[in-house]
C-alpha positions in Angstrom: 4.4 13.4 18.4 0.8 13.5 17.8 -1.5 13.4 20.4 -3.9 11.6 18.9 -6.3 9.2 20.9 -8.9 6.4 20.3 -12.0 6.9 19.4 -13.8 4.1 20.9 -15.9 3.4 18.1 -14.9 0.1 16.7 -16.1 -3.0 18.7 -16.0 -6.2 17.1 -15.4 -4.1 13.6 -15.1 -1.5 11.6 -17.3 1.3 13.0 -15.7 4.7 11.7 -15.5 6.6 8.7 -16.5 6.1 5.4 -16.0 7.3 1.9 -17.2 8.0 -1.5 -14.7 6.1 -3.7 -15.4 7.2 -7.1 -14.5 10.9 -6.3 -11.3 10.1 -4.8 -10.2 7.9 -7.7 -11.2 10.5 -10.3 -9.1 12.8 -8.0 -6.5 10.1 -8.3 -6.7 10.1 -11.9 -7.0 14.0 -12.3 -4.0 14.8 -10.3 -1.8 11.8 -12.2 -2.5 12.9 -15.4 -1.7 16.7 -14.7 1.9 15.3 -13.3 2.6 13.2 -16.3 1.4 9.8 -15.0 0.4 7.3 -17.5 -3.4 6.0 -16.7 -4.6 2.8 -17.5 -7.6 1.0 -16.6 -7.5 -2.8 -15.6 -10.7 -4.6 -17.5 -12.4 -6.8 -14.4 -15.3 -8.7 -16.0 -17.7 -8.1 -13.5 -16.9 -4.1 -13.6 -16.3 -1.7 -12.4 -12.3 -1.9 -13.7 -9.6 -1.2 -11.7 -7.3 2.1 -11.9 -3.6 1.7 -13.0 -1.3 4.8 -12.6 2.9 4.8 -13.5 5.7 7.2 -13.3 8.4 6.8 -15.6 11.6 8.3 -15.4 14.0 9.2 -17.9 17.5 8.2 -17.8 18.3 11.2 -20.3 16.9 13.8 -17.7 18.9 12.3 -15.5 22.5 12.3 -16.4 22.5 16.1 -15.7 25.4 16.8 -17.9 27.3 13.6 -16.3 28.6 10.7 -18.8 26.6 7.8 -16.4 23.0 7.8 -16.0 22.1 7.7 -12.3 20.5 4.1 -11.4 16.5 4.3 -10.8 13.8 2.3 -8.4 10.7 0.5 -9.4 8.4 1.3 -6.8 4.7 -0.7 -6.8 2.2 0.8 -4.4 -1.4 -0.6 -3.8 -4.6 0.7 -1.0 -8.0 -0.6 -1.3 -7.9 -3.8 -1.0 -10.5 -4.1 1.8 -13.9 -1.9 1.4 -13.3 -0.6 5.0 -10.0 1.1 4.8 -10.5 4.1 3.8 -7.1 5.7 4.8 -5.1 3.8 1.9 -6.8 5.3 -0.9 -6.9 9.0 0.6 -3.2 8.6 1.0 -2.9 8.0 -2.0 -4.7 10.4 -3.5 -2.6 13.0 -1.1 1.0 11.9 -2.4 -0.9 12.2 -6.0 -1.3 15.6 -5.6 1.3 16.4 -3.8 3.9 14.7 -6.1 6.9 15.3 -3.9 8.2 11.8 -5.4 12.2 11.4 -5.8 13.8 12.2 -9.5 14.6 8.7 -9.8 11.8 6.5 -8.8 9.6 4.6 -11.2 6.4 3.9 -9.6 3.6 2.1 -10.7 0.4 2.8 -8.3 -3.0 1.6 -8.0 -4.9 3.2 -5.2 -8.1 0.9 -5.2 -8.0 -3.0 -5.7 -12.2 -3.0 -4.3 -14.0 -0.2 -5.3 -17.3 -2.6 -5.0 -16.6 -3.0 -1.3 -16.2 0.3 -0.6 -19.2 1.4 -2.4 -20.9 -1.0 0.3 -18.6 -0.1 2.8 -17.7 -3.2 3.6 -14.0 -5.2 3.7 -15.8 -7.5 1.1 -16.0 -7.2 -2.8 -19.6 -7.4 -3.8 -19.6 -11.5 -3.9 -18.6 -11.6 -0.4 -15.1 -12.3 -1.1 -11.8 -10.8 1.0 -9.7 -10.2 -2.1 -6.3 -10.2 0.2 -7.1 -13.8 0.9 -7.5 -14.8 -2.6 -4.0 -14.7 -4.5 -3.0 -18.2 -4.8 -6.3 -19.4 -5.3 -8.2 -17.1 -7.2 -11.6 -16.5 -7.5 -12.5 -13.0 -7.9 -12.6 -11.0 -11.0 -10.5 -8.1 -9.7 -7.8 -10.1 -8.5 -7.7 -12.3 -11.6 -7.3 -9.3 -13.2 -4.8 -7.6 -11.0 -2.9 -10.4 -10.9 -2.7 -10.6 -15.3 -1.8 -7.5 -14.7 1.0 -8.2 -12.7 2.1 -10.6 -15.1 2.8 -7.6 -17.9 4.8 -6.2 -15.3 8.6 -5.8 -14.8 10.3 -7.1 -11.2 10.1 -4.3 -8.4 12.3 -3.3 -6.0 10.3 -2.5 -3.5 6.6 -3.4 -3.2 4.0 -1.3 -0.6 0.9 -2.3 0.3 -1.6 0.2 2.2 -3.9 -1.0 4.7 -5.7 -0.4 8.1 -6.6 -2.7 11.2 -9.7 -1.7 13.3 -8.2 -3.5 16.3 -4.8 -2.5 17.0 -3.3 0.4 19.2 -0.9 2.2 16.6 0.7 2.0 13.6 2.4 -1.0 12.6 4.2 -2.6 9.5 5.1 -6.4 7.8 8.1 -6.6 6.6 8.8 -9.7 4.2 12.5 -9.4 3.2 13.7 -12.9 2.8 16.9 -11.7 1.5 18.0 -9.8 4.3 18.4 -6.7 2.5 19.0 -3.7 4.2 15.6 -3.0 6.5 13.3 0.2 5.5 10.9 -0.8 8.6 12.6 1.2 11.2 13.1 4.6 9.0 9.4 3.9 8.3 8.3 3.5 11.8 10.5 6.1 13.0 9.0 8.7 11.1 5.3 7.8 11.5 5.7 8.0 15.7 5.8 11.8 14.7 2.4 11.8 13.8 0.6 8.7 14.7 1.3 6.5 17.7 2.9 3.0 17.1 1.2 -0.4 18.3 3.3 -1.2 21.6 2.1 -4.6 21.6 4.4 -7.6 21.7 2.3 -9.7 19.7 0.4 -8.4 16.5 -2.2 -10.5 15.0 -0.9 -14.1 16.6 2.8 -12.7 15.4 5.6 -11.4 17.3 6.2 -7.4 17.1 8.9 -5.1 18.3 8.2 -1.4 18.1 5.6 -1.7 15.7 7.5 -4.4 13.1 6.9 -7.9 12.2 8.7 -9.9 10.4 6.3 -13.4 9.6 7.6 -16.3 7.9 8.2 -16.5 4.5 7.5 -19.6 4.0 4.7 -19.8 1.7 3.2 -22.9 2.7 2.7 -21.5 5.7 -0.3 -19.5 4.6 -3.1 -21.8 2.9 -4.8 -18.4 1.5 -2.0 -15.8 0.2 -2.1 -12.0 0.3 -1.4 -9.6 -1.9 2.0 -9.6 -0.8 2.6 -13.1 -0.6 2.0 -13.3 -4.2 4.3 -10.2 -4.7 6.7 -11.9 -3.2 6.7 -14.9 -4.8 6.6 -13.3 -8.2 7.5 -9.4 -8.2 9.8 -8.5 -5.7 11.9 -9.4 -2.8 11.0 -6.6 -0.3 7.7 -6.2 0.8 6.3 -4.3 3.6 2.4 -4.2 4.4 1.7 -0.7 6.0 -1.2 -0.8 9.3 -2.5 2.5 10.0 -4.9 1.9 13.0 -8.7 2.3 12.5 -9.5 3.5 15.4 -7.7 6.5 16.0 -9.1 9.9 13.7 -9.2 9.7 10.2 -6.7 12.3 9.1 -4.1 10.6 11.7 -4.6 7.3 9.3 -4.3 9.2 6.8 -0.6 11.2 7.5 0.7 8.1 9.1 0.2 6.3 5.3 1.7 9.0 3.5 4.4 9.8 5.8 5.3 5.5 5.7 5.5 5.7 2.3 7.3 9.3 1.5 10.4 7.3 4.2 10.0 4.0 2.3 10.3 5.5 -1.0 13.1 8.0 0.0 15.3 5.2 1.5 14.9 3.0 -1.2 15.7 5.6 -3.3 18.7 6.6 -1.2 19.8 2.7 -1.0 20.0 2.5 -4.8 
């Protein structure tokens, strides 16, 4: 495994790096197009607009001389949500480029929901708002508009939301699968101890953990302010898993334990349908 350590540097908050947004979503948007990704951008009244990139597959391509087209996955991915977690976005701009995606995944992507809180560098949007608090009772532009956006949408399969926590001791991940539908979290977590350490901890933000999984209520009165993937949940999909890359461990280790979660994520679901 890596031997990455801590870097000490966040006390009380988010003290490491930081980036330059609007490079790495023209990057984003650069490397989509040149793969055959469709680009859309998401109008947010109070600007700037949000980034939209999908993959379709076609069934055609896939029957490969067989009488029975193979069945495919919609696959929603998200990063950026909060203005001081920088790891999603890179991550995403890495698997952009890369484009080492399955034959028969869909995949509809946006790989910054806050680009005015990262141009502050701050978990914020520019009014002060946390955006992943804000998805059952919306106030902010952007997630008003994500969320119409949503709307226009077909059902997923499998939802992935990319994120980092400043305090924790290794990589962790949600899972919401209210269903009980065959688990991705321990092929994810598996192969992201080979290059980030996992949070050990027993309890993970108030919640209980085991090897680096939780598995929170459902319930959806039991959070007053939803997340992102609460509201997924409720209306897109019925396996959800929110990805934790820990803040204070090098930025490239963040970075490669994001991609590497969603590369196993992706691949199983693929495998699963």
């Amino acid at each position: 495994m890596n031997g990455a350590q801590r870097l000490g540097k966040n006390i009380n908050g988010y003290f490491g790096e930081k980036i330059e947004i609007n490079p790495v979503l023209t990057d984003c948007i650069v490397s989509g197009q040149a793969h055959g990704w469709q680009v859309e951008e998401i109008s947010v009244p109070t600007k700037p607009n949000l980034v939209a990139l999908t993959r379709s597959v076609s069934r055609d391509h896939l029957r490969q001389g067989t009488n029975e087209a193979r069945p495919t996955s919609r696959i929603y991915i998200s990063a950026g949500i909060h203005g001081d977690e920088p790891a999603g976005p890179l991550a995403v701009r890495q698997l952009l480029q890369e484009n080492a995606w399955p034959a028969d995944v869909n995949l509809w992507l946006l790989p910054c929901l806050n680009p005015t809180g990262f141009r502050l560098h701050r978990r914020e949007n520019a009014e002060g708002l946390d955006l992943n608090r804000q998805y059952l009772h919306p106030e902010a532009g952007e997630v008003r508009a994500h969320m119409g956006w949503l709307k226009e949408q077909p059902a997923f399969d499998l939802c992935l939301c990319l994120h980092e926590d400043w305090e924790s001791h290794g990589f962790y991940v949600y899972e919401l699968n209210p269903d009980n539908q065959p688990s991705l979290a321990g092929a994810i977590v598996d192969r992201v101890a080979e290059v980030c350490p996992l949070d050990p901890s027993g309890i993970i933000e108030g919640r209980p953990a085991h090897n680096g999984i939780i598995r929170p209520s459902v319930d959806p009165h039991s959070r007053p302010q939803w997340p992102e993937a609460f509201h997924l949940l409720a209306h897109k999909t019925r396996l959800s898993y929110t990805l934790e890359a820990p803040s204070d461990f090098p930025l490239p280790v963040r970075v490669s334990a994001l991609v590497t979660a969603v590369r196993a994520a992706v691949e199983q679901s693929a495998k699963a349908r």
